[in-house]
C-alpha positions in Angstrom: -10.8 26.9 65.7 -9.0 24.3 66.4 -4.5 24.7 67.1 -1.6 22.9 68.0 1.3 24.4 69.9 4.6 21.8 70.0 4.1 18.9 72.1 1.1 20.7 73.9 -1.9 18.7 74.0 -4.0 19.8 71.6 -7.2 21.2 72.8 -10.5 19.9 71.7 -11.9 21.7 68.7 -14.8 24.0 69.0 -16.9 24.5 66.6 -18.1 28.0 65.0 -21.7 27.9 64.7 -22.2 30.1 61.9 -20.3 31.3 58.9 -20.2 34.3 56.2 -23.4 36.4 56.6 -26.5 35.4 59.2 -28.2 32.4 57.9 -31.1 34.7 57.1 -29.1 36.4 55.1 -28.8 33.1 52.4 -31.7 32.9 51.2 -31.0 32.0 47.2 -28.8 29.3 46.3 -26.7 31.8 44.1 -26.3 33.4 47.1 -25.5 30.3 49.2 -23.4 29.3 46.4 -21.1 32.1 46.7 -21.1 32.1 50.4 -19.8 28.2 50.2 -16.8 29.5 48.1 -15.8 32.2 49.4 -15.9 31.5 53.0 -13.8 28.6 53.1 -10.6 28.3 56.4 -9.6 24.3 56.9 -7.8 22.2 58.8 -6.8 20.5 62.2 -3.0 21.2 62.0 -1.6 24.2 63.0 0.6 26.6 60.8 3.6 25.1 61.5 2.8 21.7 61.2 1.3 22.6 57.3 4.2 24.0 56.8 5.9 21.9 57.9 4.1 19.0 56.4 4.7 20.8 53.0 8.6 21.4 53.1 8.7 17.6 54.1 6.7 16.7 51.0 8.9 19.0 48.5 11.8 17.6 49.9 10.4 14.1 49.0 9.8 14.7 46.0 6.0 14.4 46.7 3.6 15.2 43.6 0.9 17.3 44.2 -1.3 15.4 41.8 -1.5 12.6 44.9 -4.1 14.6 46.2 -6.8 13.6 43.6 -6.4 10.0 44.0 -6.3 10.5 47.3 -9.9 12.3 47.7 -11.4 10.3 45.3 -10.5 7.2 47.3 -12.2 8.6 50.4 -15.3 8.9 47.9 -15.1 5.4 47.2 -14.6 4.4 50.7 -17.6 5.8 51.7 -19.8 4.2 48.6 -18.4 0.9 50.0 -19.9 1.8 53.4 -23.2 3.4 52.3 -23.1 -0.2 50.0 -22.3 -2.6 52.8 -25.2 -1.0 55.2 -27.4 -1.6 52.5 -27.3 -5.0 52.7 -28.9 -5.1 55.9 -30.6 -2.2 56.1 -32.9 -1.9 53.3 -34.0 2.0 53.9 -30.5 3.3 53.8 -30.2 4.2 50.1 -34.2 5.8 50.2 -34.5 8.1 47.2 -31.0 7.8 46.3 -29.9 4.3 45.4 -27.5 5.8 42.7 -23.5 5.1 44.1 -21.5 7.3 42.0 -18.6 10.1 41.9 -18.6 13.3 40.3 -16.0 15.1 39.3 -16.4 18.9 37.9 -13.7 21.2 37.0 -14.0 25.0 36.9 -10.9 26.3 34.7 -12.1 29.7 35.3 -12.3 30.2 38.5 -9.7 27.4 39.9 -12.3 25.7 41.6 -12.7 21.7 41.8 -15.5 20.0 42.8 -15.7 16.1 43.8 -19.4 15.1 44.4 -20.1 11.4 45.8 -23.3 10.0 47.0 -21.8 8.1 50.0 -22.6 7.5 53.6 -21.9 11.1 54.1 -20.8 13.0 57.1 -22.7 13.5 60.4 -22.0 17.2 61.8 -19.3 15.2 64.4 -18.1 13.3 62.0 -16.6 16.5 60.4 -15.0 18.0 63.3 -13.5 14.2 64.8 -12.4 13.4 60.8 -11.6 16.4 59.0 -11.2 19.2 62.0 -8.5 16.6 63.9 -5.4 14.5 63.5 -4.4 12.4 66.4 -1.0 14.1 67.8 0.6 11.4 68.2 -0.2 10.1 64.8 0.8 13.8 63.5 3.8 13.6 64.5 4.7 10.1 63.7 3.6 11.4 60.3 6.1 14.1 60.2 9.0 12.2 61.4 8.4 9.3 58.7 7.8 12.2 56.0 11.6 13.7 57.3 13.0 10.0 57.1 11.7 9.2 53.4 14.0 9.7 51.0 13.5 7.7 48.2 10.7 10.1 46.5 7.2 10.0 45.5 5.7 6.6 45.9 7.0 5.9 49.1 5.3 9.9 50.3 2.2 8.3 49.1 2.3 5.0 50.8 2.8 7.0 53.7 0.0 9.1 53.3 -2.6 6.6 53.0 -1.0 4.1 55.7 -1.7 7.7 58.3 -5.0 8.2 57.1 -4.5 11.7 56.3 -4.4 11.4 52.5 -7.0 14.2 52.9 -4.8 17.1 54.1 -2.8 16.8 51.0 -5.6 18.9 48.7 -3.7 21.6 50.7 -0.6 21.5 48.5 -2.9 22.2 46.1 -5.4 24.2 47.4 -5.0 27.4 49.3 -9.1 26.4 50.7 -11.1 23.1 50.8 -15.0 23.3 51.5 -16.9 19.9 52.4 -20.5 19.6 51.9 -21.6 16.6 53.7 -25.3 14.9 54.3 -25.5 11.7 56.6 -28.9 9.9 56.9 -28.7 10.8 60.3 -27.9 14.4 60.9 -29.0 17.8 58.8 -26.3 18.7 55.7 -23.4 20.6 57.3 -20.4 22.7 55.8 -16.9 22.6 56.7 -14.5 24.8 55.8 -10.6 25.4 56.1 -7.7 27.7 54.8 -5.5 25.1 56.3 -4.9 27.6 59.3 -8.6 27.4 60.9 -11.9 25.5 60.3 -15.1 26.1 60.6 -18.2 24.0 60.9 -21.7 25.0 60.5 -25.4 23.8 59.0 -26.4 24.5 55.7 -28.4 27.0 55.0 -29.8 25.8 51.8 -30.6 22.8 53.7 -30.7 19.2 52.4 -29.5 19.2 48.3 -27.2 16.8 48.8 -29.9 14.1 49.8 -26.4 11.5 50.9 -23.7 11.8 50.5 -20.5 14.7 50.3 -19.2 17.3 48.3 -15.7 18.7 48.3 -14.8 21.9 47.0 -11.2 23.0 46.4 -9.7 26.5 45.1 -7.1 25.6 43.0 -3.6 27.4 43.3 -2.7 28.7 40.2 -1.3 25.7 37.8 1.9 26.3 36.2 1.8 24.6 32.4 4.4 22.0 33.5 1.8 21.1 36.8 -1.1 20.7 34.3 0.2 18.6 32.1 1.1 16.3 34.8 -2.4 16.9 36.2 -3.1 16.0 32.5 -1.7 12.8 31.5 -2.9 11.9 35.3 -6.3 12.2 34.5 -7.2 12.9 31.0 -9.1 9.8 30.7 -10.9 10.4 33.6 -11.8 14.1 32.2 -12.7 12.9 28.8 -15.2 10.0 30.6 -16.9 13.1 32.4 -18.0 14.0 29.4 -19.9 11.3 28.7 -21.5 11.0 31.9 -22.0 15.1 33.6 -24.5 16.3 30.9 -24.9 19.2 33.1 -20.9 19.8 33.2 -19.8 19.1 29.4 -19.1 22.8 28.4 -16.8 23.2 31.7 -15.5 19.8 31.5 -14.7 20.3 27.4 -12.8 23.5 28.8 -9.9 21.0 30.0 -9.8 18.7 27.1 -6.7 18.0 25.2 -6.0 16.1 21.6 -3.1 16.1 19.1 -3.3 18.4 16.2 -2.2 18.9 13.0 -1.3 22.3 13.8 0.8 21.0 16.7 4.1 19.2 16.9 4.6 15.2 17.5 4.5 15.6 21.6 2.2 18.6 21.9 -1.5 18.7 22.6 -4.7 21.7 22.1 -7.5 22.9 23.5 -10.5 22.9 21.8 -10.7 27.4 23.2 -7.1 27.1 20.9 -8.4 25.5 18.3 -11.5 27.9 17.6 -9.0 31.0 17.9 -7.0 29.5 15.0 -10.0 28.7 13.1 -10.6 30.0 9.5 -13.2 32.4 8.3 -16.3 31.4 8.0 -14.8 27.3 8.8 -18.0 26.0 10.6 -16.9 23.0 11.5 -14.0 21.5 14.4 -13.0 18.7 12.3 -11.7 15.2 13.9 -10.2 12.1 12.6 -10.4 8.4 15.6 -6.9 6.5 14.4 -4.8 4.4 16.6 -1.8 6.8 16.7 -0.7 10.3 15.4 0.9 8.7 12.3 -2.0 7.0 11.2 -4.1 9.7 11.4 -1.9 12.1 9.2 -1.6 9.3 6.7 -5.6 9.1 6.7 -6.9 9.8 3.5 -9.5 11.3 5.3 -7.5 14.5 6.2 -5.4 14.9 2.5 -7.6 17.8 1.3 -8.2 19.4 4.8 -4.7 19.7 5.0 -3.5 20.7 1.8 -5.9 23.4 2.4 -4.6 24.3 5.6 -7.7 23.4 8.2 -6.6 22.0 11.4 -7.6 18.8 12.2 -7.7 16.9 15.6 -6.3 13.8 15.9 -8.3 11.6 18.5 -6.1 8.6 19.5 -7.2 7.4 23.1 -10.1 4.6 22.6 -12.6 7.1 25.2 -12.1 9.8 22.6 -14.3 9.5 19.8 -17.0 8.7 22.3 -16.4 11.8 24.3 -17.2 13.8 21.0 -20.0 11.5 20.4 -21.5 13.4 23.5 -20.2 16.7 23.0 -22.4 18.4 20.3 -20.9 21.9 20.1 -18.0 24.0 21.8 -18.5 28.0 21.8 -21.1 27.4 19.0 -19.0 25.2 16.8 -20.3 22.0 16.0 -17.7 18.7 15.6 -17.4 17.1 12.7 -15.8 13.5 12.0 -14.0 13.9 8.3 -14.1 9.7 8.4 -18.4 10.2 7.9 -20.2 11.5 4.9 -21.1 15.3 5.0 -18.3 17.2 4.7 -18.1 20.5 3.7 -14.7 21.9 3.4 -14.7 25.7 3.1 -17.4 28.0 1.8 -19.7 26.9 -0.3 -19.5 29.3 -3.0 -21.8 29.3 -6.7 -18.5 28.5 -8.3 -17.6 25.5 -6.3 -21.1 24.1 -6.6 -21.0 24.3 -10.4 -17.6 22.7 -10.0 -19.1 20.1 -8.1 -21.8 19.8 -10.5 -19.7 19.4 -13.7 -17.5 16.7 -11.8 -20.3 14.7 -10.6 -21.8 15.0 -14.4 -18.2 13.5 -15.7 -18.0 10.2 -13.5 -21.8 9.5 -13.1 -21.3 6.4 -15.4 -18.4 5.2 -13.4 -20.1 6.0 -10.1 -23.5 4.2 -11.3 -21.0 1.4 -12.7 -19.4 0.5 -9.1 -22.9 0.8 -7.2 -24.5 -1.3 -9.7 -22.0 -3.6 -11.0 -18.5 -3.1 -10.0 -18.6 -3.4 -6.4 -22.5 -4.6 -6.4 -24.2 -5.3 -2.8 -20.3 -4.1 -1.1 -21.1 -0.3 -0.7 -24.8 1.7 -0.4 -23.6 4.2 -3.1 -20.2 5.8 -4.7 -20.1 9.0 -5.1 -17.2 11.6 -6.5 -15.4 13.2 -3.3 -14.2 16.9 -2.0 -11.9 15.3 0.9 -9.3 13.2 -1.2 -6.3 14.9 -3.3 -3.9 11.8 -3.4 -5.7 8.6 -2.9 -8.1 7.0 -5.3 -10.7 6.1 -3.2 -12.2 6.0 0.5 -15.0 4.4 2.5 -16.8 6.2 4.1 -19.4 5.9 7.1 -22.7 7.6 7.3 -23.6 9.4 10.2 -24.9 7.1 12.1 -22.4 4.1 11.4 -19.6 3.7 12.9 -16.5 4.7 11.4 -13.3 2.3 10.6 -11.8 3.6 14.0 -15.1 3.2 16.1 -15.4 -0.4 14.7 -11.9 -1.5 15.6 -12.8 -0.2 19.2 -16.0 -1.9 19.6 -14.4 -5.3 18.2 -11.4 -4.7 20.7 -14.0 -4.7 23.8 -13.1 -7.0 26.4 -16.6 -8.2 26.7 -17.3 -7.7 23.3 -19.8 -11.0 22.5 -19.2 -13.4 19.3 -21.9 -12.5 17.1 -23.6 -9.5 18.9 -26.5 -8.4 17.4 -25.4 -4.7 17.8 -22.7 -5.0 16.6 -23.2 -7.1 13.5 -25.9 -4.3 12.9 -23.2 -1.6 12.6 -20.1 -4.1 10.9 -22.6 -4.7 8.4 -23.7 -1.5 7.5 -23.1 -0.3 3.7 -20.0 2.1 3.1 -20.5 5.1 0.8 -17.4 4.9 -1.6 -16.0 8.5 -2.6 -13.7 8.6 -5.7 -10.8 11.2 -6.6 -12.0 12.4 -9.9 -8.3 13.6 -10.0 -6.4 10.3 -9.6 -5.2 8.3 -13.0 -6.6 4.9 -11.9 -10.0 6.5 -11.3 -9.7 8.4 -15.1 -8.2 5.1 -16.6 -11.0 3.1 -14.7 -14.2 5.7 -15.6 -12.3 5.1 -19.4 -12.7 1.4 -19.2 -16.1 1.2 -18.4 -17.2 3.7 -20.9 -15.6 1.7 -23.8 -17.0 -1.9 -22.4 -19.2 -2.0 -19.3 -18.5 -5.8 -18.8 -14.5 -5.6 -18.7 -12.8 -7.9 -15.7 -9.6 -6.0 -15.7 -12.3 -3.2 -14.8 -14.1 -5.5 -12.1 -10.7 -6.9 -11.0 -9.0 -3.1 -10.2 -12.1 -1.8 -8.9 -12.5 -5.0 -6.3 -8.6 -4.0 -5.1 -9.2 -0.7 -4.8 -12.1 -1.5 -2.5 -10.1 -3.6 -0.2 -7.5 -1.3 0.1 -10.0 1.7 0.9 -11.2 -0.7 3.6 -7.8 -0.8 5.3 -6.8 2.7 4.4 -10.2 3.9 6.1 -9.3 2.0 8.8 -11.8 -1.2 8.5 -11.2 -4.6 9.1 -11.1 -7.3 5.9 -12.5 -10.4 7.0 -11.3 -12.7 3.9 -7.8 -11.8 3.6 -6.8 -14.9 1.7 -9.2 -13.7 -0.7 -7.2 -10.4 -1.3 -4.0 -12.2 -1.3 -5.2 -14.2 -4.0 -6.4 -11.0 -5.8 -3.4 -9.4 -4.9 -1.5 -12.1 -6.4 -3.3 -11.7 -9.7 -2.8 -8.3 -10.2 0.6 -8.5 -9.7 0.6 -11.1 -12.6 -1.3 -8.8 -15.0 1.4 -6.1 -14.1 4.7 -8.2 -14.7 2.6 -9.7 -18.0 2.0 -12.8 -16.5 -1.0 -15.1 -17.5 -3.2 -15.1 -14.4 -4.0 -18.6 -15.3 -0.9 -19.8 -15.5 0.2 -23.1 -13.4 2.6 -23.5 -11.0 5.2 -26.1 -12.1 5.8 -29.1 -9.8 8.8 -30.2 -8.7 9.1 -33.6 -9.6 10.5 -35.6 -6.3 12.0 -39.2 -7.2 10.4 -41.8 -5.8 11.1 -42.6 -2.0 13.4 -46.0 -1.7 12.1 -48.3 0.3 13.4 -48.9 3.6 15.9 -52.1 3.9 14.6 -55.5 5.2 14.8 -55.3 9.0 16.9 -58.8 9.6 15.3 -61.8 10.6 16.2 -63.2 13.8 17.4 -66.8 13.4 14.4 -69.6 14.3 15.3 -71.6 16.7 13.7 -75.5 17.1 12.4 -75.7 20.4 12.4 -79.8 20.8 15.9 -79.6 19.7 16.3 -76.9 22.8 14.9 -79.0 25.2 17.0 -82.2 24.4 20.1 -80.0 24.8 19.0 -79.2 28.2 18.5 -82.5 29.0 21.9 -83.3 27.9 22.7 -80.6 30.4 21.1 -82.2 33.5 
């Protein structure tokens, strides 16, 4: 235990060899699991230094979510250090070349894990670094925190000029476990309540291979804390995903999205959106857009909404890929309305025969666009159950990517001109879905029927493509082209020939510029005689 008592010199720390139960007593790592948590008393400052530490950070104004940053920075210092030594030292990685930070989030239990695969910590490394703060330094600390006024920033400036950026989990954490495995020493734990700290080896032995681990209990969040804590690091929670395939259910716990169900500023959980599900829905459903507006003006989401499902609107860039790797939540599976498949309700007998007797009506207008109206543009058209005011959408298979995917993956930074992969996916057919409800679909099917060959047919047909293509959120590559189609619909509508000229405005003639004046030639022999006359 390790105290401070005014301007006492502190005594050296001594270390308490053993925690929890004997060592024999651990002998399952569910066992030594529980005994990491639960027996967990931190520090090097006294009581009245944390306290006083903390009322000098309220006063300041300082944010609790610092704390993060700051104890994912020390994971990052010490990949640079494990990194560095590898460069000489070509044994250093051994069986663990990987350099990379974890981060795992237990809602449940309040508990937050930050895993890196770092230099580590040697057994004195934990009681000089974490177990200690210089006095001196302490204090100076304290004094600078009592003369800073001007708020947050300048709190955490402070911290990381001190070097003790690490005894800020405790405004967040009532305890703080480290984990730590140096090439040189055994794997040891240390363990504080911000009042004492322990140090002691591992009785599970080496599982960390390098590297550290830090575990913090959580105080209770208040909804205004989290959503700090949210906008924070969202991102970063939504990239976990991706990347902790072992963690996705507890990381998905955390997510948040926009929702038609909630208002403009307001986000969901995905536990929130299950409770508010509706019978026998079997589905989450999720529209990618660039915004909230765009994604309630998707024509993907008309009949989801008239119908009163919820959908989640995905907005950030990492989002749709964070789904991509999330197949199910609490036995629900995800499903992107923008990609064919989707099943709106129960599929009853009567809604089949529905189905049936619709798809029966428009078969010769569907057949028409694959195989003549919008031939080699779209893989097949097909009458739709998602659309109740538009005409028409495009829509992706499942393994395509759908318009909002595609504008991501052309927005990349380091995207390449004329990728392979991603000329693959741009280029991949669109399966066009119809709204047998919508008068230019009727008055379309109508035309066709009466004369299969009809432009005006072709010509409304090509326009509603290219405005499916920018309602579903694709990219046109000729736009002149659709101006100029544009242009001639427009014509047809005001009864306009569509091949009638432009008039030209006749210009007269330029006049030609007056005749610059001649300078006046001058005889040179009669110059010279003159100066003769001169001399």
């Amino acid at each position: 235990m390790c105290r401070a008592d005014g301007e006492e010199e502190t005594p050296a720390p001594t270390v308490e060899e053993d925690i929890g139960k004997s060592r024999d007593g651990s002998r399952t790592d569910d066992e030594a699991v529980a005994r990491e948590e639960e027996a967990i008393n931190i520090d090097g400052l006294n009581v009245a230094q944390m306290k006083e530490l903390k009322e000098k950070a309220e006063k300041s104004q300082f944010q609790a979510e610092i704390f993060l940053r700051e104890l994912i920075s020390n994971s990052s210092d010490a990949l640079d250090k494990i990194r560095f030594l590898s460069l000489t030292e070509e044994n250093v990685l051994g069986n663990h070349p990987e350099l990379e930070i974890k981060i795992k989030i237990d809602k449940e239990n309040r508990v937050l894990h930050i895993t890196d695969t770092g230099i580590g910590m040697t057994k004195q490394d934990l009681v000089k670094n974490l177990g200690t703060i210089a006095k001196s330094g302490t204090n100076e600390f304290f004094k600078k925190m009592q003369d800073t006024s001007e708020g947050s920033q300048q709190a955490s400036d402070l911290i990381g000029q001190f070097g003790v950026g690490f005894y800020s989990a405790f405004l967040v954490a009532d305890r703080v476990v480290v984990t730590s495995k140096h090439n040189d020493d055994k794997q040891y734990i240390w363990q504080s309540d911000s009042i004492e700290f322990s140090v002691a080896e591992d009785p599970r032995g080496d599982t960390l291979g390098r590297g550290t681990t830090a575990l913090d209990m959580i105080k209770k969040m208040n909804p205004a804390d989290f959503e700090k804590f949210w906008k924070e690091f969202g991102t970063s929670l939504k990239l976990g995903i991706m990347e902790d395939s072992s963690n996705r259910t507890r990381i998905a716990k955390m997510l948040r999205f926009y929702s038609s169900y909630t208002r403009d500023d307001e986000v969901t959980t995905l536990s929130e959106y299950i409770e508010r599900m509706k019978d026998k829905q079997e589905h989450i459903y999720f529209i990618g857009a660039q915004s909230r507006k765009e994604a309630e003006a998707s024509p993907f989401v008309e009949r989801l909404r008239q119908k009163n499902y919820e959908v989640l609107y995905l907005t950030e860039a990492v989002d749709e890929y964070a789904l991509q790797s999330l197949p199910e939540f609490e036995g629900k599976k995800f499903q992107n309305v923008a990609k064919e498949g989707l099943k709106i309700g129960e599929e009853t007998e009567k809604k089949k025969d529905k189905q049936k007797t619709l798809d029966t009506k428009f078969k010769p207008l569907t057949d028409w666009l694959k195989d003549k109206g919008l031939k080699d543009m779209i893989e097949k058209a097909a009458v739709s159950q998602r659309l109740s005011e538009s005409p028409c959408a495009l829509v992706a298979s499942n393994f395509a990517w759908s318009g909002n995917m595609e504008r991501i993956m052309k927005a990349q930074a380091y995207a390449k001109q004329n990728d392979a992969n991603t000329n693959f996916y741009t280029n991949q057919k669109k399966h066009l879905e119809i709204n047998p409800y919508h008068p230019l679909i009727k008055e379309l099917l109508r035309r066709i029927e009466s004369n299969q060959d009809d432009q005006s047919a072709k010509d409304i047909a090509r326009v509603m493509y290219d405005t499916a293509m920018i309602r579903s959120g694709y990219t046109l590559e000729q736009t002149s082209d659709f101006a100029t189609r544009i242009e001639k619909m427009l014509r047809i509508s005001a009864n306009i020939d569509p091949e009638a000229k432009i008039e030209q405005d006749e210009e007269p003639d330029e006049e030609e510029p007056a005749e610059t004046p001649k300078e006046e030639e001058v005889d040179d022999n009669e110059d010279e005689s003159k100066d003769k006359d001169e001399l």
